[in-house]
C-alpha positions in Angstrom: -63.5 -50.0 49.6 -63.2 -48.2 53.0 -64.1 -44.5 53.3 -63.5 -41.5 55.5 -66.1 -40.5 57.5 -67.2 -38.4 60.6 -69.5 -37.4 63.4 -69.4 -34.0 64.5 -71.4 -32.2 67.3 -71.9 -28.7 66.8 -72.9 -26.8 70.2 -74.4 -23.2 69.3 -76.1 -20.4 71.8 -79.5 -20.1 73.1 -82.4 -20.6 70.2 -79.3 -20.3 67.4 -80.0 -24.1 66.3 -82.1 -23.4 63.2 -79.5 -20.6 62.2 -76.9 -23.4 62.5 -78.8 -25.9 60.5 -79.3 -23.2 57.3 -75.8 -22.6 57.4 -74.8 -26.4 57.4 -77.3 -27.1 54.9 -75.9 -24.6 52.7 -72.3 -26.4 53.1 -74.5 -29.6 52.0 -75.3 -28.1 49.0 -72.4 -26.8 48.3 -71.0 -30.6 49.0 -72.9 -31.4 46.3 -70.3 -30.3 43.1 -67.8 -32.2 45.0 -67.5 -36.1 44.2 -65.2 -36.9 46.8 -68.0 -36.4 49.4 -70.5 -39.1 49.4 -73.0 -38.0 52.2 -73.3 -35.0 54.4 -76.2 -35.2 56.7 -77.2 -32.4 59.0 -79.1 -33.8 62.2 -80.9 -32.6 65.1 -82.0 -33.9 68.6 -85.3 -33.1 70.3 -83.5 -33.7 74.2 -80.8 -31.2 72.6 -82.3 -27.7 71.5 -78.6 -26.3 71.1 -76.5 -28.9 69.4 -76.5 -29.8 65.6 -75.3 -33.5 64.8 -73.1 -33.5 61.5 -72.6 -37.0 59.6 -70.2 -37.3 56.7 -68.7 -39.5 54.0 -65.9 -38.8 51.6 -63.5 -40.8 49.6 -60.6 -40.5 51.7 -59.6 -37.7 54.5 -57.4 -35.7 52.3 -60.5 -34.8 50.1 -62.1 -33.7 53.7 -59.5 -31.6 54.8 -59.2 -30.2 51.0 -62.9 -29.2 51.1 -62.1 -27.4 54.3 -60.1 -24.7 52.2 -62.4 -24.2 50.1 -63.6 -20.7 49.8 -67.4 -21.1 50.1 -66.3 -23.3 52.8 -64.6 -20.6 54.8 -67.3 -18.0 54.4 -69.8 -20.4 55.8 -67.6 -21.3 58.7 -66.9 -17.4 59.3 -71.1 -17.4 59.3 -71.3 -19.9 62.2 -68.1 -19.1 64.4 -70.3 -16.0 66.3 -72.8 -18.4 67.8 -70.6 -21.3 68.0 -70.0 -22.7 71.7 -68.8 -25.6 71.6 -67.4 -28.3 68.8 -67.1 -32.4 69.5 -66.0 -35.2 67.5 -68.0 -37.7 68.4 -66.1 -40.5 65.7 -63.4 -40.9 63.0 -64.8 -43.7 61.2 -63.4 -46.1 58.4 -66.8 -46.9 56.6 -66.8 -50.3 55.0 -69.7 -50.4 52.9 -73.6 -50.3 53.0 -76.5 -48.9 51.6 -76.1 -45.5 50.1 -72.5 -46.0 49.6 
């Protein structure tokens, strides 16, 4: 039962963190009518007032890179692309199993 997950680092400008964080938290809900993703948690560091952590799990990567096309997808990345600096992948990760999966 392995799954496709990810950890993402999301770098924005000067004092545009909590703008970043409603916009990602809208793609959470909007993760929510999807079955293929099983968590998507939006994170933040105090030491980091600029960068957003993202953590997800799905079924497999096709459904991620499917959920990428998605239209309310889009718009929100279209949302977050002006104060964007900087993107990172932290991981790739094959998740074998645990609590919450």
């Amino acid at each position: 039962m392995s799954k496709f997950s990810l950890f993402g680092k999301i770098i924005v400008q000067e004092g545009k963190r909590d703008t970043m964080v409603d916009i990602l938290l809208e793609a959470a809900d909007s993760m929510n009518n999807l079955e293929e993703c099983e968590i998507y948690l939006v994170n933040t560091a105090e030491d980091e007032p600029n960068s957003v952590y993202v953590y997800e799990v799905w079924s497999n990567e096709k459904a991620h890179q499917a959920s990428l096309t998605l239209e309310a997808t889009q718009k929100l990345i279209e949302r977050g692309k002006p104060i964007i600096t900087g993107m990172e992948r932290i991981s790739t990760l094959k998740t074998m199993g645990g609590k919450g999966i």
